[in-house]
Every structure is written in C-alpha cells, then in structure tokens.
N, C-alpha and C positions, 0 to 999 in steps of 0.2 A: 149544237148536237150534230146538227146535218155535217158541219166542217170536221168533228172527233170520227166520224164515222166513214167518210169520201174511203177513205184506205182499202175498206174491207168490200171484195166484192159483191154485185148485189144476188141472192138467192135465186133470183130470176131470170137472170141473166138477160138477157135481147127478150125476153117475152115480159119482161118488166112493163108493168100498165102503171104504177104511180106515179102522180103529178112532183115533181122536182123530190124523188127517191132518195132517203138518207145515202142511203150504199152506191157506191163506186162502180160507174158505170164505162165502157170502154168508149164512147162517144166523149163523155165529160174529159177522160186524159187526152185524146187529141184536141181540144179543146183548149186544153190549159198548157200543153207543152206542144206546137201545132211544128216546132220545129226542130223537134227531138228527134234523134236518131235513133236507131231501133236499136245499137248500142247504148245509149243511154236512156231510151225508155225499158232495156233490161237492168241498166243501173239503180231507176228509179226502183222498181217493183222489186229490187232485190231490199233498198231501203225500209221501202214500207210494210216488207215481208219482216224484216230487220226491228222495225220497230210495234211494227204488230203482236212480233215475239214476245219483245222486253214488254210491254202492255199488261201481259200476263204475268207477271212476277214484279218485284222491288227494282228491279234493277234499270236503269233512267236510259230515255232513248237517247239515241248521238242524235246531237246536232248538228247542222251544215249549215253555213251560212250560206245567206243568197248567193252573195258574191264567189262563191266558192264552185256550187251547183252552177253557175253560169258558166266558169271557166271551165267545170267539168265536162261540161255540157257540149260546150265550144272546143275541147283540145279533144272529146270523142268522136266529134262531128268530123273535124277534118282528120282523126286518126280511121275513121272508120269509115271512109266516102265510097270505099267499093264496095263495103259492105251491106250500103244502104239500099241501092236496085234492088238486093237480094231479098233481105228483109221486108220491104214496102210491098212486092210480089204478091199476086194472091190475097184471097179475103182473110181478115182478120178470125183468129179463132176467139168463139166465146170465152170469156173467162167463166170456170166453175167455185161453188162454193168452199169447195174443200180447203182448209185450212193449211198454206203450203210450209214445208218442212223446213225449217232456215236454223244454220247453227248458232252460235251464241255473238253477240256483240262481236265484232270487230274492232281492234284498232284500226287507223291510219298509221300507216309505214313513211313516216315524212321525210323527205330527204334536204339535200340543200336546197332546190329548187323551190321547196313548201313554201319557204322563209321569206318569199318575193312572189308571192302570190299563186305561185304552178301548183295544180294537185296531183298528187301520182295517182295514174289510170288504177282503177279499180280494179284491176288483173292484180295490180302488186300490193294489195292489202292483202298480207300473210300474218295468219294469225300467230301471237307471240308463242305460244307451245309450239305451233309449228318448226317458227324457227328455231327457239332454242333445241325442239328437238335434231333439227335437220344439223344444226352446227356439233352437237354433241355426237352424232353420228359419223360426222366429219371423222370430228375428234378422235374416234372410237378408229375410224379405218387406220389413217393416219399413225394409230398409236401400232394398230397390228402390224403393219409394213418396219416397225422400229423397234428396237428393245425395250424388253419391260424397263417402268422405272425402277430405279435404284429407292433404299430405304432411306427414308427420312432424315438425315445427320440428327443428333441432338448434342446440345450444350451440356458443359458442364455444371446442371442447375439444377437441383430437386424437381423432381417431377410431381406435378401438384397431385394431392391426394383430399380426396374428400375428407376426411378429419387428420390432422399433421401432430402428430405426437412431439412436436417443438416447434424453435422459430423456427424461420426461414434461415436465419441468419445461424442459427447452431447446426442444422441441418447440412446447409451449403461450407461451413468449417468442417464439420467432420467427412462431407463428401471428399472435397478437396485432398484432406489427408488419406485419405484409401485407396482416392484414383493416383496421388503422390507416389505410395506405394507398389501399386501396380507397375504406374510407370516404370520404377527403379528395376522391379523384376525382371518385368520384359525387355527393359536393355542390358540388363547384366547377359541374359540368355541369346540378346540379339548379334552378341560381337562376336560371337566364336563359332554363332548357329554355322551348319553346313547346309548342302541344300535341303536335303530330305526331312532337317530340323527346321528349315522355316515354315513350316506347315503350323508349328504348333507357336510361332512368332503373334502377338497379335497387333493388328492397325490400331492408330493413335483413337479411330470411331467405334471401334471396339472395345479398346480398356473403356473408353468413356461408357460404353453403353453396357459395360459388366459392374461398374462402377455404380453407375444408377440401378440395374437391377438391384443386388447385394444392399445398397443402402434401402429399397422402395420396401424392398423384402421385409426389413429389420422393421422400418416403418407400420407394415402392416400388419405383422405376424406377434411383434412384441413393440403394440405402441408404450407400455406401462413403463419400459426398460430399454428403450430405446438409447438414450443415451450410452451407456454400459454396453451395452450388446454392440454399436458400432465402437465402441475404444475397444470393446475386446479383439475384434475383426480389424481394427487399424494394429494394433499389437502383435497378432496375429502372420500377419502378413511382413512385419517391420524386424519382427525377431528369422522369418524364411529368409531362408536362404537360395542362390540361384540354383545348386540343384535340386535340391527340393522343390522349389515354383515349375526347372524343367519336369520333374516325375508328376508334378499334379495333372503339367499340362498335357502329356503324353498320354495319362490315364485317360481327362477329358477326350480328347481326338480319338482315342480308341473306343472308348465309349458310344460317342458320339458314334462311331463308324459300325459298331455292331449294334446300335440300336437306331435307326432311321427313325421309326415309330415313336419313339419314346418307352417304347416298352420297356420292361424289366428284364436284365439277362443275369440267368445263372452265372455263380461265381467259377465256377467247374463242372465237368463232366457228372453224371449221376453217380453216383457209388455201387460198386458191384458185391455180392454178394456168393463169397462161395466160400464153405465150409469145408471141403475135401470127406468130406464124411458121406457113405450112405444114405439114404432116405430111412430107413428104417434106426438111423443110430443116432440120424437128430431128433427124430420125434423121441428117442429115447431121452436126449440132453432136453428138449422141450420140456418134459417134464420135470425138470429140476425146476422149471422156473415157473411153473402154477401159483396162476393168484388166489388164494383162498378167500372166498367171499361170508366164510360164515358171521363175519362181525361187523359186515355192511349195512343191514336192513336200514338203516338211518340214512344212508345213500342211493335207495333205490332196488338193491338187491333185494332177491326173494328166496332167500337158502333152502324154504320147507312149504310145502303144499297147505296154503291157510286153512285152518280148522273154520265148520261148520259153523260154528257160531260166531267167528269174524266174519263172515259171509253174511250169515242173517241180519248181526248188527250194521252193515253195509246195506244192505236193502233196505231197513228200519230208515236207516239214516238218508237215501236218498228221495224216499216216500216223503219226508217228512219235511223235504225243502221243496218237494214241489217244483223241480226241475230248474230252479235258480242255482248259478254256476257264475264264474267271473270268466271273461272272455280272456283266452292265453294270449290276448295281441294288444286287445288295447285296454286292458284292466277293469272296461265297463262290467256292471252287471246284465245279466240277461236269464231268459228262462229257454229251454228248449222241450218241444215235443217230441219224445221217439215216438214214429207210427203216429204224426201231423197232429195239428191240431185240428178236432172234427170241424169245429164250425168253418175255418177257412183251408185249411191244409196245410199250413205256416210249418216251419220247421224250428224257428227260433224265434224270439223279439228283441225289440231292442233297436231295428233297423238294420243299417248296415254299418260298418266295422272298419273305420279310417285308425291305420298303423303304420309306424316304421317296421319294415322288414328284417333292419338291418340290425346287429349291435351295434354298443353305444363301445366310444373309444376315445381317450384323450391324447389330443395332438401333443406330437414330443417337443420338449422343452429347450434353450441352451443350456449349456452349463453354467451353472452359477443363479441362472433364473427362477426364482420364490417365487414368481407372481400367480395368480392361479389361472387354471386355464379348464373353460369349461367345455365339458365330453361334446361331443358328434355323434350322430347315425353314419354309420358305413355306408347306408343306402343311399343316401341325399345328401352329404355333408351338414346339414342341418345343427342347429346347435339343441342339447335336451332341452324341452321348452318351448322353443318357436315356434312350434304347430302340432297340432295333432296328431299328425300322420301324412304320410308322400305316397301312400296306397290308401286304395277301397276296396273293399270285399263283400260280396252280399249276405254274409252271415259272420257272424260272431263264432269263435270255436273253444272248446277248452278241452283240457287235460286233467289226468289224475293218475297219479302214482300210490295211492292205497292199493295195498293186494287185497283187502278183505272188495273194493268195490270192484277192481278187476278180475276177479274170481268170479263176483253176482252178474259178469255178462257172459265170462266161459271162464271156468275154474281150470289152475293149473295142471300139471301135470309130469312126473318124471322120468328123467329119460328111464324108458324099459329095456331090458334084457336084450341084447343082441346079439347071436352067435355068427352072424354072417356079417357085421360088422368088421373091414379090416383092424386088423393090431399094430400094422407099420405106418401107418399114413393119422394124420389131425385133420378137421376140417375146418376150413374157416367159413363164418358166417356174419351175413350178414341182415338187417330189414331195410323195407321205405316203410311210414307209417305214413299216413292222410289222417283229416278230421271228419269223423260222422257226428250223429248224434249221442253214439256213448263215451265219445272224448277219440283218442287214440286210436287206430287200430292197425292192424297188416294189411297191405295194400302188395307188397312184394316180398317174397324171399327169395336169398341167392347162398349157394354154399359151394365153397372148394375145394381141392383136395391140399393139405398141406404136408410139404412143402414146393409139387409141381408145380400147382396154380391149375389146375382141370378142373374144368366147370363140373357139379354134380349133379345141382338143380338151380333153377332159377327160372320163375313162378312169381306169376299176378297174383292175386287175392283179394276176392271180393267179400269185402267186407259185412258185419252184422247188421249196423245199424246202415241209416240212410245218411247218405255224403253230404258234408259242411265245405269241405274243400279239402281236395286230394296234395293240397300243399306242393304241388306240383316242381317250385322253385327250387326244394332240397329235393323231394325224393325222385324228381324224373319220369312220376307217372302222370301222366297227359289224360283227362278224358276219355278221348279218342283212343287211348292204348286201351283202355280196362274195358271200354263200350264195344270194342272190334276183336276182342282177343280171343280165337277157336277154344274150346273147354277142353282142360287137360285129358280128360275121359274119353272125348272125342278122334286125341289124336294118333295118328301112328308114327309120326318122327319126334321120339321126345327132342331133338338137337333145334335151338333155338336159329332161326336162318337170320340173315344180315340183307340189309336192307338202306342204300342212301337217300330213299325219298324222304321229301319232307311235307308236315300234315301242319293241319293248323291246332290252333290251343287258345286256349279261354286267356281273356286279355290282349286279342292280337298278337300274342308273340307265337314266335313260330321256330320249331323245334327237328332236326332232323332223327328220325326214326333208326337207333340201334341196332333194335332186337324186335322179332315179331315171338314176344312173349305169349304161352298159353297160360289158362285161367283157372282157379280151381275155385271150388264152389264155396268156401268158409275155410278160417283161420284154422280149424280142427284138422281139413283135410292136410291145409301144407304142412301140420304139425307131426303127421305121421308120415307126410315123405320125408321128413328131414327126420325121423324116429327110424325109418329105414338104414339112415348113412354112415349112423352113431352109436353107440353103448355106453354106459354109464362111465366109464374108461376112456375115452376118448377124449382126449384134448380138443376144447371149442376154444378157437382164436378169431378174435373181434377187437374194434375199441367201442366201449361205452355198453359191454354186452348186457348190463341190465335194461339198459332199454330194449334191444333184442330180444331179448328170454321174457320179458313180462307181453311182449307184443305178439309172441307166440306161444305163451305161456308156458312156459318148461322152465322145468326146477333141474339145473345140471349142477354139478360141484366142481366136477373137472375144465377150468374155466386158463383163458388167457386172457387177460385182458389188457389192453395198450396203455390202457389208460392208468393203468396199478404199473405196469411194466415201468415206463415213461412219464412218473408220477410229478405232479408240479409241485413247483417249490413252495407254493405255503399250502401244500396238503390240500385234500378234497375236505370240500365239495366241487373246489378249483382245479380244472383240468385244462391238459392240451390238447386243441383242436387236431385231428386225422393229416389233413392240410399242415398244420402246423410241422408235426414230430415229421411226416416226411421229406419235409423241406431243410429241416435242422441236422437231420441225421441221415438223412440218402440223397440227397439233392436232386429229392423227384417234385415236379409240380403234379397235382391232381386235383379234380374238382373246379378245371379250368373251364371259364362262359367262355363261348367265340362267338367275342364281337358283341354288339346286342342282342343277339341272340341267346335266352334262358335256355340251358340245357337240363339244368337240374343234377341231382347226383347219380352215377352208376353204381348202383350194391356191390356188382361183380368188381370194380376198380375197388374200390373201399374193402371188399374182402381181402381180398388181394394183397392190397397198401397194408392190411393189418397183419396179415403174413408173413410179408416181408421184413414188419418193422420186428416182429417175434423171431424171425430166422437171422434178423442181424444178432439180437443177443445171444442168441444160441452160436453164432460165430464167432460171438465176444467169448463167451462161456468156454469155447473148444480152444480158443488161442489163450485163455488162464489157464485151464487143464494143463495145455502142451507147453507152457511153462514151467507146470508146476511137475512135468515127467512122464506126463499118460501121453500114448502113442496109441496109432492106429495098424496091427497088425492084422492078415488075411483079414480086411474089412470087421476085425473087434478091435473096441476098443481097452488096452492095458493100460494097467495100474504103472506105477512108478516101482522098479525094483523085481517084476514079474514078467513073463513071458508065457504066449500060450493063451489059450480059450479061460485058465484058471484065471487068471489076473484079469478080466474085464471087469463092465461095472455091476456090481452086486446090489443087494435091496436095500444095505447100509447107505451107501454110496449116493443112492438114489433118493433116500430120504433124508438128507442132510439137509 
C-alpha cells in the first residue's frame, strides 16, 4: 500500500510527524534517485502526474522500463549539465497537495535511434493529434500558395447506388452505348467547330461525367423502367443529328450563362398590355365579360343575403357539437373555445398541429412510362405518407364555407346604393384572411382602381374572434403588423408610407416591412369603406372572389372573376392558381419568396395581377371587335358600316 501510494504527495508536507508516511515525501525522492537531474526529476514528476491521471479512469499507465529510465536518465544528465547549478540552487520548494493538471497519456515519438536502445528526450513526445494536426495545417498552407485541386476524373463505370435497378453488367452496357453516342456527336461538331463554337465542344471527362449523370438519373428517378427509359435515351441521341446536338448544346451554354444560380429564367420579356382604348371604354368592354355567379352556391358563392332561419339553424347546429370542428391542416379533430376555456384559458385541444404546408404534386413522368409514381408535398419534397407533417403550429385551425354559419358571426350584406360612386373606373379587390376561433376571417383588405392600378384603400383588420394563426405564409400579415398598426380613425394621412426595415415574426423567420398599414377596428368597419368605392354596378375584379365576398361578407352580382375568366380544363371545383394564369399568359412572376426568407402574399400585387389578367381579355375582346369592323372614332367606339356617336355600342350590344 505504502509503495501504491509513494506517488502522491503527502498532505503535510515537511510538517509531516508520521513514522514511515504512506505519501510521498520530497526527502524520500532524493533518496531514491540521489543522481537525477533536475531535468529528469521534472521527467519523473511529469510521469507520476501522468500516471496518477490514468489511476483515475480505465485507461492503463505507460510503462517504462528500467533500462530505458536509466538511459533517460543518463542522456538528460549529460544534455542538461548547465542546467543543473541552476536547478540544485536554493532550497527546495515544498510540494502541495493539490492535485496537478496533466494532459492525457502520451505516446513515445520513436525514431530510428529507439530501435538500439536511445530514447527521445522528453521535449519530443508530441502528442499524435498534435501532429497530425500540425501536418494538416502544413497541408492547408501549402495548398493555399497552389491552385485549387482539380475534380475527381471518374471512369466509365456505374456509379454505385444504394439500390441498382439492374446488373452491373446491364447497367455498364447501356452506359457504354450513350457515352458511345455522345462521343459520335461531339466529334461530328468538333471538326468544323470555329473558335467561338469550341466553347460548347465537350472534353473526353466531360461526355463521360454527363454520361454517368443521365444514366444515375434514369437509375434513380425511374428504377421500375429503367431499362426502357435508357434504350429510349440511347435512341434518342443515335437518331440526333450534328446539328441538332450543336442547337442543344448552344441552348445549354446559354442557359447555363443566364442562369449562374441555377434559377429559373423567363422564356421572354413580360407581355404588355395596351388597348388603344380610353379608360372609360374598357370598363365599358369589361363588361361584356361578367362572370355571373347566380348558379355557383355549390362552389362557394353567396348570390343572396341568407334567410333568418339558415342562420338560426346554423347556431342550432354549432351548439349542438360543442365546438368540435376537424382541423384545416392536419385533419385531426379538436374542440375550440371562443372567449377561452374558463377553467384554463385554452383556446383549442388537441395539442398542437404537425402539417404539410405545401400541396401535394406528382412528379412528371417519361413518355411512354406506366409506372406509377407517388405525390410529394411541395414543402419538403416528402412523399404522401412518410410523415406527418414538416411543420408545427400551437393550435389546430379550421374553416367553413356555409353562409348560414358565416352569417351567425356577421351576416352579410349588399352592396348599397352609391351616387358618388365613379361610373368609368372597376375596382379591383382583393383579402388576407388568418385563423381565429370562428374559422376564417379578414385580416387585410386592399382595393384598386381598374384599369390605372391606384391604390384606393388597403386596410388591417382586426378580427372577431381571438387568433389561431394569422397564416402569416400566404397572407403577409406578421403579428407584429396588426399588434403595431396606428387605428385607421386615428390617422391623418390615409397614404400607406414605405418602409425597408425588417421586423421579426413568429418561427424565426424574418420578413421585410412593405407597408406601414393602418388598422380598423372589425370586419363591418372595412365593409363600409370599400361600400364607399362601389355601387351595385360596378364591376369587382378579383380571382377566387368568393372567398373575398364571404370574408367581408357582401352579396355583389357584378362580379369578374379570374378564375370563371381563365377557367381550367376539367371545370370547377378545379382551378388556376393567380401565379399560375400570370405566368402562362403575361409572363409575370408574382408571389415571389427571397431567398429564405417567408414574405407571404401582397393583396395589392394579387389585385393588380387580377386586373391585369381581366384587361388582357378585354384587349383580346377589342382586337375580335376590330376585326370584325368596329373602330374607335373621337374616343367612341363604332359599329361596323356606321359612323358618328350613332353607331357606338348600345345596350343590345352590351348584352350579348
């Protein structure tokens, strides 16, 4: 016990009174090593620090043989003989208890020398992280002073895949004949290239590495038909011709060169829009093209202000489930409290609300390819099925499109009488809605002048019930806007100010600031500023305006709507997204995120975009007319075969 413990020094140090003391006395080491040098009686203590360490844990002390410590002993004695006076000098300090700090085991750094009995001095025991780090940092310099390395060459060999939709050996045949292919192209193009066409020329490490893409592709996207889908791509390429393979590869380089990013680039310039006509003479053609809503109600539309007793049976009805509703996100059911629940203050149950954000979409096919292929979320790529949800939200929210029950939280309303209402101008309109506790509600409106594009109003709205989530990712209202927003009553510049700072928003994302929107105090109030704008006459231009009209409840007839305008092909209840028609038919992007950055949607753009996509028809509309002989004289427009203010268009005309 006394020999397990010599190591550690004793508690007492020099005032030590016990008769032959477990603990390690500074007497006893001269003693035992009488001709040790002060460098190698820091050798020792560095040891016994060393193994006193490992003592404490699993991990096994180093050993040293005697014969080893001798020679250490001896090559430190004579390396270190000047150092010795210095050290011996002056009295010895006591050793203290304290438990000294030592890093982790050491190797021995051995050299040739080890192998015949030399040890390397104890200076050059570098620990192994050390060096390899010290050598990697070489490395690192070394590399900066040189050019980056070049990419990896790869062979002409299947590149391994976690599951291989064939052999190896069908695989590596069909590659061959593709990169075959290629070959052939790029030298028919190579021999007559000029200079400014060897750009689009490619190296023999290049066909090979488009060659493995193209096959990995086929591999991975269509393992069921694999086969087939590369004979179709060896065929493909075998039937192309050199100029042909030049025009592809000319596209690619160009591509490549207007897109660094990888982004998406318009196929052309946006499409412009100009009628030649007055403002006052297209909203007269705009009305040729009114969507009539009276045989929608099975769609969402609300043609006539619901009777008192669809109402009351709507109350009946929601008494009577007790505030159980199915959540619009993730189909659970849940209960919700308008005005909390007393005992806790809860607003919903159920927990919280893990959903895809996104639609669901099926990735596109080759041609000729049966196989099936199952949908994605937009949001996560995800396949339907594999999870839950790629969001979480703290409540659960839902929705309802009965008028009788959205009547029992504010009953509609139709548009009234307006004499100061313009007669030459349409407005376009648009909402944001959020989730409170009675489903749906207005959160924002915005309305324009159609067909300038003048803002008229555009207006927070603080909603009935108490907020579930302001859905913030479509409609662009942030927390922070509707909690900060001055009260429209309050203010003296109704003109909304511009503003580049950016705030922050629920979920960490972070949004830059618009508009410094003002607020009005319930759905009723924006109902009558935009009752100000319009008359039952007035053309309202929107897409998807029943969701509009039910969220600020107004019963209008004289309706546009994008969405009847620009109707999809297998009919509603199936429509086209706002994004969508403007892309297809004006070549505008809108409802653009920058970056990671959630923007959410702008009413005012979506008003606008729905404007626009109405004023194109009405320019479609003018250029049938002026085929068909009507002309535009002193700003009227005439019939075919007439001349003069007589021959414009009459009420005939207008109701066709």
């Amino acid at each position: 016990m006394s020999i397990a413990l010599k190591h550690i020094p004793c508690p007492a140090g020099d005032k030590c009174t016990a008769f032959q003391c477990i603990f390690g006395h500074a007497s006893d080491q001269v003693q035992e090593a009488p001709s040790t040098t002060a460098q190698g009686s820091s050798s020792q203590k560095s040891a016994r620090a060393i193994d006193h360490d490992a003592s404490d844990g699993p991990r096994k002390r180093l050993k040293v043989d005697q014969g080893d410590a001798v020679n250490t002993a001896r090559d430190a004695s004579q390396q270190g003989a000047g150092m010795k006076d210095e050290t011996t000098k002056g009295p010895a300090k006591p050793l203290t208890a304290t438990r000294p700090v030592s890093p982790p085991p050491l190797s021995r750094a051995r050299s040739s020398s080890t192998a015949t009995g030399a040890v390397t001095p104890r200076a050059s025991l570098v620990p192994p992280k050390k060096v390899a780090t010290a050598a990697v940092t070489g490395s690192k310099a070394s590399a900066s002073a040189s050019p980056a390395p070049k990419k990896k060459a790869e062979s002409l060999n299947p590149r391994l895949l976690k599951s291989s939709p064939a052999s190896h050996e069908t695989r590596l045949k069909l590659l061959r004949l593709m990169h075959g292919e290629l070959v052939r192209l790029n030298t028919e193009i190579k021999k007559d290239a000029s200079e400014e066409e060897l750009r689009i020329v490619l190296s023999d490490q290049e066909l090979i590495t488009r060659a493995l893409d193209e096959e990995q592709k086929a591999a991975v996207d269509k393992p069921a038909v694999y086969p087939n889908v590369m004979k179709n791509k060896v065929m493909q390429y075998k039937r192309m011709g050199a100029a042909q393979w030049k025009l592809e590869r000319e596209k690619e380089v160009r591509g490549a060169q207007q897109k660094p990013d990888g982004g998406s680039q318009s196929d052309g310039p946006p499409k412009k829009i100009e009628t030649g006509l007055p403002h006052a003479k297209e909203v007269e053609l705009l009305r040729r093209i009114i969507t009539p809503i009276l045989n929608l109600s099975n769609h969402g539309y609300v043609p006539a202000v619901p009777k008192e007793e669809a109402i009351e049976e709507a109350r009946k009805g929601v008494e009577a489930a007790k505030g159980w509703e199915v959540c619009d996100r993730c189909r659970q059911r849940f209960q919700v409290f308008p005005g909390r629940r007393e005992e806790d203050g809860a607003l919903t149950s159920g927990g919280s609300c893990n959903f895809h954000w996104g639609k669901t979409y099926v990735p596109p096919k080759a041609p000729g390819d049966r196989s099936r292929v199952a949908k994605r979320y937009q949001c996560c790529g995800q396949e339907v099925g594999d999870s839950v949800g790629c969001t979480t939200h703290e409540y659960h929210v839902y929705k309802t499109t009965d008028a009788g029950r959205l009547a029992a939280v504010l009953n509609f309303a139709e548009t009234p009488a307006n004499d100061l209402a313009p007669t030459d101008r349409a407005v376009c309109f648009d909402c944001e809605m959020g989730y409170t506790v009675h489903g749906m509600e207005l959160i924002r409106l915005t309305a324009t002048a159609w067909p300038t594009g003048e803002e008229l109003l555009d207006v927070l709205v603080q909603p009935l019930g108490e907020i579930l989530d302001l859905n913030s990712r479509y409609s662009g209202v942030w927390p922070d806007d509707l909690a900060q927003a001055p009260s429209w009553a309050d203010a003296t510049d109704p003109t909304p100010s511009k503003s580049g700072e950016e705030t922050g928003s629920e979920e960490g994302e972070v949004k830059p600031t618009k508009k410094k929107l003002k607020k009005v105090s319930s759905p009723e109030v924006a109902r009558d500023l935009l009752f100000s704008l319009i008359s039952p006459s007035t053309p309202l231009v929107g897409h998807g305006l029943e969701n509009d009209l039910n969220a600020v409840r107004v019963v209008h007839q004289t309706v546009v709507d994008t969405v009847l305008l620009y109707p999809h092909k297998a009919g509603l209840p199936y429509r086209y997204g706002l994004k969508k028609l403007m892309q297809d038919h004006l070549n505008r992007k809108i409802q653009q995120e920058s970056g990671p950055k959630v923007l959410g949607h702008d009413s005012a753009e979506d008003a606008r975009a729905a404007g626009d996509l109405a004023r194109l028809k009405v320019m479609n509309l003018w250029q049938d007319m002026r085929r068909a002989g009507y002309k535009l004289v002193d700003g009227e427009i005439v019939a075919p075969g007439t001349s003069g203010k007589d021959g414009g268009l009459t009420e005939e005309f207008l109701e066709k």
